[in-house]
N, C-alpha and C positions, 0 to 999 in steps of 0.2 A: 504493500500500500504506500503510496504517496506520503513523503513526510510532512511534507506543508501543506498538504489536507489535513494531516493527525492536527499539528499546531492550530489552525486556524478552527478544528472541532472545539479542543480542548479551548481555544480562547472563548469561545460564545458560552460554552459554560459557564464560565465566571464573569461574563457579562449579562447573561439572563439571572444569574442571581441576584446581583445589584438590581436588575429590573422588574423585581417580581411585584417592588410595593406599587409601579406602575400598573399594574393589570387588572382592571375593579373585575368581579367576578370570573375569574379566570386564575389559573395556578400554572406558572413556566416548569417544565422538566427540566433536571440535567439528561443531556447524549451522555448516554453511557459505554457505546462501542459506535464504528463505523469500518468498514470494511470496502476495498471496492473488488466490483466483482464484473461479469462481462456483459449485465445490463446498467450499469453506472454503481453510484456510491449508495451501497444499503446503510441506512442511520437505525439505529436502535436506542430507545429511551426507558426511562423509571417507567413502571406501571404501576402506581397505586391501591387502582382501585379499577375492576375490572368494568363498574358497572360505569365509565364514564369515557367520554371522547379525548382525542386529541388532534392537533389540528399542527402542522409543522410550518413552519414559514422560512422565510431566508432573505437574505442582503447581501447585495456584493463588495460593502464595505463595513466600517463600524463607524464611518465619519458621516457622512451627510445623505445613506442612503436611505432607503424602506425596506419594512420588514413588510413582506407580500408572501401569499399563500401560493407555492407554484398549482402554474396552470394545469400539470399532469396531476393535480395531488387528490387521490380519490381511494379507498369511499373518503368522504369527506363529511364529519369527521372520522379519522379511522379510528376502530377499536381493539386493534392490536399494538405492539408498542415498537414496530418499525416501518421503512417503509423506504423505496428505492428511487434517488434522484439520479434520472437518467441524461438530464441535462447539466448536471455538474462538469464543471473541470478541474482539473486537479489544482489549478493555481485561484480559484474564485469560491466565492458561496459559503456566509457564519451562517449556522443555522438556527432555531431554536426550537424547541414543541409548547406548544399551550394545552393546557388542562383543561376541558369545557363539557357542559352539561350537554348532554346528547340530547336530539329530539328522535321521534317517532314519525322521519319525514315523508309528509300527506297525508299522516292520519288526519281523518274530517272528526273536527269538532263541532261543530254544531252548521244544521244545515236548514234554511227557513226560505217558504215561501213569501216572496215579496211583490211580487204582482202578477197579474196573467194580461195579456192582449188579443182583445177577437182581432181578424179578419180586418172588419169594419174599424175599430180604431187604429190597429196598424197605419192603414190608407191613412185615417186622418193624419196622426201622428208626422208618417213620411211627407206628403203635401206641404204642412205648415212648417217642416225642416227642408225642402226643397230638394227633396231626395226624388227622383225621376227615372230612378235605373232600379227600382226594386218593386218589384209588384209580390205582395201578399201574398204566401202558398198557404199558410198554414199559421195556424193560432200559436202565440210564444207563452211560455212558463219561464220566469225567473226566478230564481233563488240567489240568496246571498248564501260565500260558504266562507267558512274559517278554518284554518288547520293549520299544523303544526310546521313549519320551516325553520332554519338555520341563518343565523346571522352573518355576515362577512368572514368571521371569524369561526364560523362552525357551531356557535353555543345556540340553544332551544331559543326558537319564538316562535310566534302566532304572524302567519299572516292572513290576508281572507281577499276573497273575489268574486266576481259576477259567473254565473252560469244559467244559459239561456239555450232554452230547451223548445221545440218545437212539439204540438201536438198533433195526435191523429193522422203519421204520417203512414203504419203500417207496415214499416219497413222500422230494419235496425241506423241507424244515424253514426255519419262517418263526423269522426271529431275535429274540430278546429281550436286552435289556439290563438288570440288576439291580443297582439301586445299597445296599449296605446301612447299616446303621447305625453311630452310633458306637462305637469302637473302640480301645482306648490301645495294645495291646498287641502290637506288631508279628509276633507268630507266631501269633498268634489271626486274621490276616485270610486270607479265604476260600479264597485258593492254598493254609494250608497243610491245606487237607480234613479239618481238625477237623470232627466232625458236630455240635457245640457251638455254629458260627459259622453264618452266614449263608449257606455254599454250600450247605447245605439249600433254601435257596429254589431255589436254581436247578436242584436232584436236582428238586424236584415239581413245576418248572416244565417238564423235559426229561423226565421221565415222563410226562409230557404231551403231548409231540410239539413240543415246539420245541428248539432249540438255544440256550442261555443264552452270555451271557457275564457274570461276575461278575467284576469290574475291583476289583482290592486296593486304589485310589488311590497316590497320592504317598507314600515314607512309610513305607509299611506293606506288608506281605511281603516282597519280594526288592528294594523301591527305598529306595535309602539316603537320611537326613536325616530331620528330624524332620518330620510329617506335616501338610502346611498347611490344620488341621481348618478348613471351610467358607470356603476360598478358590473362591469361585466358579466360577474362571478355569481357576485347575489341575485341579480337580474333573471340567471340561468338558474338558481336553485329555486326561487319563488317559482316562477314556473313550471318545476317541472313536478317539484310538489303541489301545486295547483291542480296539475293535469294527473298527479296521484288521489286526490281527493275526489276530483270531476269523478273518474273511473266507477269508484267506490258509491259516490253520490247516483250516478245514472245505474249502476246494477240494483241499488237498494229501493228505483223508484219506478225501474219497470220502463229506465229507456237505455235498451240494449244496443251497443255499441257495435260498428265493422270496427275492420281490423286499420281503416286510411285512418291518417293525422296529418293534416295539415297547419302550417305557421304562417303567419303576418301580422306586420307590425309596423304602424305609420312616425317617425321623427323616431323621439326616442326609442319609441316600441319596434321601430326597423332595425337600432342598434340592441334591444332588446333580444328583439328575434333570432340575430344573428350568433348571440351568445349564447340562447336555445338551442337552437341548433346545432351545435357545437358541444354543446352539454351532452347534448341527448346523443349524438352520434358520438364521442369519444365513450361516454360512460353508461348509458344505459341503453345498448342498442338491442339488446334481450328483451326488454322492457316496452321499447317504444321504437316503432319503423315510420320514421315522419314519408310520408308521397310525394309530397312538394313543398317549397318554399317559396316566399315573397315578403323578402324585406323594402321595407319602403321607406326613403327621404332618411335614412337612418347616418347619425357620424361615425362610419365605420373606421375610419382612420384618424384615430382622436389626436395621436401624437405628431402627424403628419400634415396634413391638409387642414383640419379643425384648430390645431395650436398656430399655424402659420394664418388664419382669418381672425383667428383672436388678436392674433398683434399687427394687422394689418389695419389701413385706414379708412378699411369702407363701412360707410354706413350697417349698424346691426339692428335689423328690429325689434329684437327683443335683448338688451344687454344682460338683463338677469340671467340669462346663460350662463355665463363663465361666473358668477358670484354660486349659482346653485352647483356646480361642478366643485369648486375652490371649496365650498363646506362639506360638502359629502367627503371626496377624497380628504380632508382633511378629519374628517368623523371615522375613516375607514382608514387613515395611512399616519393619522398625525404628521402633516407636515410642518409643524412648531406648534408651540405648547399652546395655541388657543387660534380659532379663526382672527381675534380682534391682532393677533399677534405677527399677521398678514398684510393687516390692511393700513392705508393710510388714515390720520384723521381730514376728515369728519366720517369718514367713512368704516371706520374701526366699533364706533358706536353705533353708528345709525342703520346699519344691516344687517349684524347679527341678528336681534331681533323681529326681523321682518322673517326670519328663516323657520319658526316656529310651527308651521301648518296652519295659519290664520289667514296670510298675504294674499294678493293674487299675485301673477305676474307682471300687472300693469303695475300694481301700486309699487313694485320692487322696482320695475322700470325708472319709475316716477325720482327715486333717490340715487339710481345709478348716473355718470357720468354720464353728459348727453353728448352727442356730436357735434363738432368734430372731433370733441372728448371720446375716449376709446373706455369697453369696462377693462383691458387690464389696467385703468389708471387708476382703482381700489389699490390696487398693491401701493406696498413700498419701495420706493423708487428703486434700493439696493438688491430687493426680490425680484422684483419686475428686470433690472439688467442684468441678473443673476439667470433670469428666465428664459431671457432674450439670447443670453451667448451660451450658457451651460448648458451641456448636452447632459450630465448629471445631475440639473436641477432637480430637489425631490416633484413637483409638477410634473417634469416633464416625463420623468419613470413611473411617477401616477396614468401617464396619460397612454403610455406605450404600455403600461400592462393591462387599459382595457379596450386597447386596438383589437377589435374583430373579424379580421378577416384572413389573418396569415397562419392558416393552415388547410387542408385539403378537403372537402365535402363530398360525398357521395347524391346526396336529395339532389332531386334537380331545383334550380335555383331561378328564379326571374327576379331581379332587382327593378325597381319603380322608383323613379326621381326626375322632377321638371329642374329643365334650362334654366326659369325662371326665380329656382327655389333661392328665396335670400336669408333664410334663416340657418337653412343645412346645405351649404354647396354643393353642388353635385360633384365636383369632383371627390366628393369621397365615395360616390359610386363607381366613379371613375378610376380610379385606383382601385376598391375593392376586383371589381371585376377584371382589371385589366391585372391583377394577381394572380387569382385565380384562374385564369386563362391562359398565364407564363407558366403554371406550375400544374398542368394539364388537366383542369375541370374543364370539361367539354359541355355539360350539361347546366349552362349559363349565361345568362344574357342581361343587358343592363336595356328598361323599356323607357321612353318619354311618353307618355298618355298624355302632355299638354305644353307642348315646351314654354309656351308664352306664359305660364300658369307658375304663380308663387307657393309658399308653401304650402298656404290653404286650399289655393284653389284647384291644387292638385291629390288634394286626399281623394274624393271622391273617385275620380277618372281612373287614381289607381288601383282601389279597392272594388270595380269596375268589373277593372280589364284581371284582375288578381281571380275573382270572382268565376269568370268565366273560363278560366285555365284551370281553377279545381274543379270546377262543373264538369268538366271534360275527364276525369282523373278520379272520379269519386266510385 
C-alpha cells in the first residue's frame, strides 16, 4: 500500500477528532484500516452500534477544501463499516465517516386524500390556466404523501409530495415522475395543492392516464430545514424515495402499476431530473427501469456555463438565484462559518432572513442588487475575486460537485430548452448534450419547442412535445 495514503488516512483521524464538537446530531469515526486493492482504496471504520448508519465523505485538502459525500458512495447510508473509493489516488483524498441515524427510505407515513376533479372541472380548471394542449380523459384523485428520506448527509427525515392518480381508466397506469421548478416558499410546494404551483402538471399529466408523483424535495412542504436548492444528491434521494412511497401508496389503493417510468422536470426540476436519473441508473437499477427521459431548461453545468452567467454582465431576471444556491450549498458544505459571513453589508443582514420559507422570489429580488449591479455583488469583495480566479474556491467545488451530466446514460434522453430562455441559458443544454454525445450516448437529442420563447413561455410547449414522446412509449 501506498505510504502517503497511510499518512494522509492516519492525518484525518486526528483531525475528525478535533471536529466532532462541530457535528450537531451526528458522531465522526476514527478509519481504522485502509488497504488498496484492484478496485481502489477499501477504508474500514469503528462500528459502534450496529443499528445505525454511516455516511463517508472526503476532501482533497485540509486547507480550504469541502468535505463532500463521493458521488459512487452507496447504499447511502451504508450499514456496514467499510467501503471502497474507486476514484482515489494514491497522492489525494483525507477522508472521514459520520455516525447518523438511518431512515426506512420511502416508507409512506401517512397518506391522505386531498381533492378529487371531475371531467367537467378539469376543462374549467385548464381554460382559466390557458392550458390548450390537454383535453380531459379521465377524473384525477390527489393525495398528499409523507415518508421517510435522508438528509444530504445521510441522517433520517421526512419529506412528502403530490400524487395524482387518474380514475376509471381500467387499465394498470405507467408511472411518471415530475420534478418542478424553483420554489422559496415552503407552503407553495406541490403537497400543499395550490393550483398556482406545479401539481398542475401532474393533474394533466394523470388526466392523461398515468399516475404522477410530484416529490416537494428537501425543505419544502412537510420536510423540515432549509431547502438544499440544487444539491444534486438530495434532489436524487427525495425522489426516489418519493417514487418508493408512490409504489406502496398505488398497491394499497387498488391502482396497479406497469412496469414504464418515466422522468421530467422543468428549470430546477430538469437539473433535478437529471440527478434522478443518474441515481436510479447507477444505484437502483433492480428497483426501477426508467423508459424515457426529458429534462427541461435545467443548469446542468452549474460549474461551467451557470458560474460563468453569474459573473457575467447580462441582465438576470431573477437574481435570487445565486443568493438561494450560496445558502443551500453553504447549509450542505459550510462554506464559512455563517451565510452573513459571505456576504457584504447591507446585504449580510438583510437576506439571511428572507431565506426562511416565508419570501417569495420577487420580494428577495426586490433586496438583491439591481442592474447593472450583478447578484454576485452580495459577496465580499475578497470572496467574490477569490471566486473569480480560484479554481479551488470552496463555490466553485460546491458547484462542480452538483454538475449533472458527466457521466454515461442508458434511458433514452430528449433534453427541452428555448433560444430565448434568460433565466437558464441554454447553453447548458448545450454542453450537456454535446457530452454526452462525445462520450457515445446515441440515444439523445437537445429539442427547441419555441426558440423565441423565455423561460416561461416555454414550459408548456415542452411538456407538450415531452408528453407526446411518452405517449408513444407507454
Amino acid at each position: 500500500m501506498n505510504h502517503r495514503f497511510i499518512f494522509r488516512l492516519l492525518l484525518v483521524c486526528f483531525v475528525v477528532c478535533d471536529l466532532a464538537t462541530a457535528m450537531a446530531q451526528t458522531s465522526l469515526l476514527q478509519i481504522t484500516n485502509a488497504s488498496q486493492t484492484e478496485r481502489g482504496f477499501r477504508l474500514m471504520w469503528q462500528r459502534p452500534s450496529e443499528a445505525d448508519g454511516y455516511t463517508l465523505q472526503f476532501r482533497d485538502t485540509l486547507g480550504d477544501d469541502l468535505w463532500r459525500v463521493p458521488q459512487q458512495f452507496y447504499p447511502f447510508p451504508a450499514f456496514t463499516n467499510e467501503w471502497t473509493d474507486a476514484d482515489a489516488t494514491n497522492a489525494s483524498r483525507f477522508f472521514r465517516v459520520v455516525q447518523v441515524t438511518p431512515a426506512e427510505r420511502g416508507k409512506l407515513i401517512s397518506i391522505n386524500l386531498a381533492t378529487n376533479f371531475s371531467i367537467l372541472k378539469l376543462q374549467f380548471m385548464f381554460a382559466l390556466a390557458g392550458i390548450t394542449d390537454v383535453t380531459p380523459r379521465y377524473p384525477v384523485r390527489i393525495y398528499k404523501v409523507v415518508y421517510e428520506s435522508i438528509t444530504p448527509l445521510g441522517e433520517r427525515t421526512t419529506a412528502s409530495g403530490a400524487l395524482c392518480l387518474p380514475e376509471n381508466t381500467g387499465n394498470a397506469l405507467p408511472l411518471l415522475s415530475y420534478q418542478h421548478g424553483t420554489i422559496t416558499q415552503t407552503n407553495k410546494a406541490p403537497s400543499s395543492m395550490d393550483l398556482g404551483t406545479e401539481v398542475t402538471v401532474g393533474i394533466a399529466f394523470a388526466t392523461s392516464g398515468y399516475a404522477v408523483a410530484v416529490p416537494d424535495y428537501l425543505g419544502l412542504g412537510n420536510s423540515p430545514g432549509l431547502h438544499p436548492y440544487h444539491h444534486a444528491r438530495s434532489e436524487a434521494t427525495a425522489c426516489v424515495d418519493m417514487l418508493r412511497s408512490v409504489k406502496t401508496a398505488c398497491a394499497t389503493n387498488g391502482f396497479p402499476l406497469t412496469n414504464r417510468l418515466f422522468l421530467c422536470g422543468y428549470s430546477q426540476g430538469g437539473h433535478t431530473t437529471m440527478a434522478l436519473l443518474r441515481e436510479l441508473e447507477w444505484f437502483h437499477s433492480s428497483e426501477f427501469t426508467v423508459t424515457a427521459c426529458a429534462p427541461m431548461a435545467g443548469a446542468y453545468d452549474l460549474s461551467g456555463v451557470t458560474a460563468a452567467d453569474f459573473l457575467s454582465d447580462r441582465p438576470k431576471p431573477n437574481p435570487y438565484y445565486f443568493l438561494y444556491l450560496l445558502a443551500a450549498y453553504q447549509e450542505v458544505y459550510e462554506l464559512a462559518p455563517s451565510l452573513a459571513d459571505l456576504l457584504v453589508a447591507p446585504y449580510s443582514t438583510t437576506l439571511p432572513p428572507l431565506l426562511g420559507g416565508n419570501s417569495t422570489g420577487s420580494e428577495i429580488n426586490a433586496l438583491m442588487p439591481q442592474y447593472p449591479d450583478q447578484p454576485t455583488q452580495i459577496l465580499k469583495p475578497e470572496y467574490l475575486a477569490d471566486f473569480k480566479t480560484n479554481s479551488h474556491n470552496p463555490l466553485r467545488i460546491a458547484l462542480e460537485d452538483n454538475d449533472v451530466y458527466r457521466w454515461k446514460p442508458v434511458t433514452p434522453l430528449r433534453f427541452y430548452h428555448c433560444a430565448g430562455d434568460q433565466d437558464v441559458i441554454k447553453s447548458n443544454s448545450i454542453v450537456a448534450v454535446s457530452y454526452l454525445q462525445s462520450i457515445g450516448v446515441s440515444d439523445v437529442s437537445l429539442n427547441d419547442p419555441l426558440p423565441t420563447g423565455d423561460h416561461g413561455d416555454c414550459v408548456q410547449p415542452s411538456l407538450v412535445q415531452a408528453r407526446t414522446w411518452f405517449d408513444s412509449l407507454r
